[in-house]
N, C-alpha and C positions, 0 to 999 in steps of 0.2 A: 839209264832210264830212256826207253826208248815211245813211253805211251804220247800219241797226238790229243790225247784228249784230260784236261783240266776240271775237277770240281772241287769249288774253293770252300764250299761252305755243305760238306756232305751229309753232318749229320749221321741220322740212320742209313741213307743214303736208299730211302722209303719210296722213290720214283722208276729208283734203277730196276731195269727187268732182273738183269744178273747183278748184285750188289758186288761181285767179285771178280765185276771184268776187267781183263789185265790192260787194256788199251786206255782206262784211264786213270789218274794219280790221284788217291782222293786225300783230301786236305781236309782240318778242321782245329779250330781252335782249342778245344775239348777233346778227350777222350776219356769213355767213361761210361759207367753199365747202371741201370736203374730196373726196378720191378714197378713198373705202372701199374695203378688198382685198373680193371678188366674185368666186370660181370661174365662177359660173354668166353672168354679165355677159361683153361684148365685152372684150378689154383686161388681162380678171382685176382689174376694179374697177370700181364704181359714182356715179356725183355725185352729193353730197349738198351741195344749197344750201338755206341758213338767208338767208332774204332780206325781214324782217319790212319792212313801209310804214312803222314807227314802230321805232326800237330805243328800248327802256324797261323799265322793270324792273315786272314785275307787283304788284310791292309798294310802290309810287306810281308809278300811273298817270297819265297826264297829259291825263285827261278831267273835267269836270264831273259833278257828283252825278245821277244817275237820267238817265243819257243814252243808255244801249244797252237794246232788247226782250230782246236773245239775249246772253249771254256764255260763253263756253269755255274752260273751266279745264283744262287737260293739264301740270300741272308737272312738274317733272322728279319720278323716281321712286326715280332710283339711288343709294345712298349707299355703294357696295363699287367702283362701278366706276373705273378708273383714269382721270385726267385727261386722257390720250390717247387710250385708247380707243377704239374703232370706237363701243362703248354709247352710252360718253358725249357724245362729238359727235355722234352720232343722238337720241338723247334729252334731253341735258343731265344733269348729277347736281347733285345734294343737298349742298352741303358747311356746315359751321357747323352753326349752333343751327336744325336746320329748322323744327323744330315752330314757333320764332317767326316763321319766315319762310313758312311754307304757313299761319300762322293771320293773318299781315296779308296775304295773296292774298287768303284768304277775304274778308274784312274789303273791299279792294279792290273785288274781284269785285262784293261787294253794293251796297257805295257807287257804284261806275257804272251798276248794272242798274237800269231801271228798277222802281218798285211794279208789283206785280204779274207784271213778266217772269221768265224762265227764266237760270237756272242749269247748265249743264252741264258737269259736274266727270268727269273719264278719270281713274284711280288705276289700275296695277299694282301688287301686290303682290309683287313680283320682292324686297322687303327691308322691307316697312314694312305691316304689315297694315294693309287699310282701317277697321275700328273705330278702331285709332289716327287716323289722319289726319279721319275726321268728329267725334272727341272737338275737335278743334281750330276748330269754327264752333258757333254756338249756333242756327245752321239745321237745321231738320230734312230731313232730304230728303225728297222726295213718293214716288220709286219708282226702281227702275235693277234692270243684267243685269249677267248675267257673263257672260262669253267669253274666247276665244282657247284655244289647245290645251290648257293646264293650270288653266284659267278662272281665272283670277290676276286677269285686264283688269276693272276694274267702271265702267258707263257710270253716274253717279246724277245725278237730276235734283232740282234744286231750284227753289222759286218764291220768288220777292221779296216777304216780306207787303207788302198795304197800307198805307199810311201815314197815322197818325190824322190 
């Protein structure tokens, strides 16, 4: 395994230009195919496959210490949506105590990136405002945007201090 770059919560992996680029290792809790209903689609529904190279939970990962440049935090966001859902199986949701579970991603996240690599953490605010969810790392982030229609989406980037 030679890829520098980590996504721990890929999902559809709906962001990636090439969903199938070999430079990164894509992870996911899940794997798994759905037919979304889809007005605008052939059919009156859409495929949605969850098809991670690794199923694992982003909250032990099954990498060694300071092994990836790049890593990509998109965890799930939703804690309202229903277990069947269209949302949920598109995105994944939040159930249990999250905040301890998005604060050992964090925690993950660091521990495979390598000193000095990048961080890149996706939050909607669709149910959990972003202050709350950066309270939960003792990283600071370096800089990030917001977007999508109701600018809820925030892209933040963080760096892996140095290691004395």
């Amino acid at each position: 395994m030679n890829q520098p770059v980590l996504d721990v919560c890929c999902g559809s992996r709906m962001f990636w230009f090439h969903p199938a680029d070999t430079r990164a290792v894509f992870v996911d809790n899940r794997s798994e195919s759905h037919a979304l209903p889809d007005s605008s689609s052939a059919g009156g529904f859409r495929k949605l496959e969850v098809n991670p190279d690794i199923v694992a939970d982003f909250t032990n990962l099954p990498f060694p210490d300071n092994r990836f440049a790049l890593v990509v935090f998109d965890p799930p966001h939703l804690l309202s949506a229903g277990k069947s859902g269209w949302q949920a199986k598109k995105y994944g949701r939040l159930d249990g105590d999250w905040k301890t579970i998005l604060r050992r991603g964090f925690t993950e996240c660091f521990r495979v990136l390598k000193p000095e690599g990048t961080l890149i953490f996706k939050w909607n605010e669709h149910d959990v405002p972003v202050s709350r969810i950066l309270a939960l790392t003792p990283n600071r982030p370096l800089f990030g945007n917001r977007c999508g229609k109701t600018a809820k989406t925030h892209w933040i980037v963080f760096i892996k201090p140095k290691q004395p």
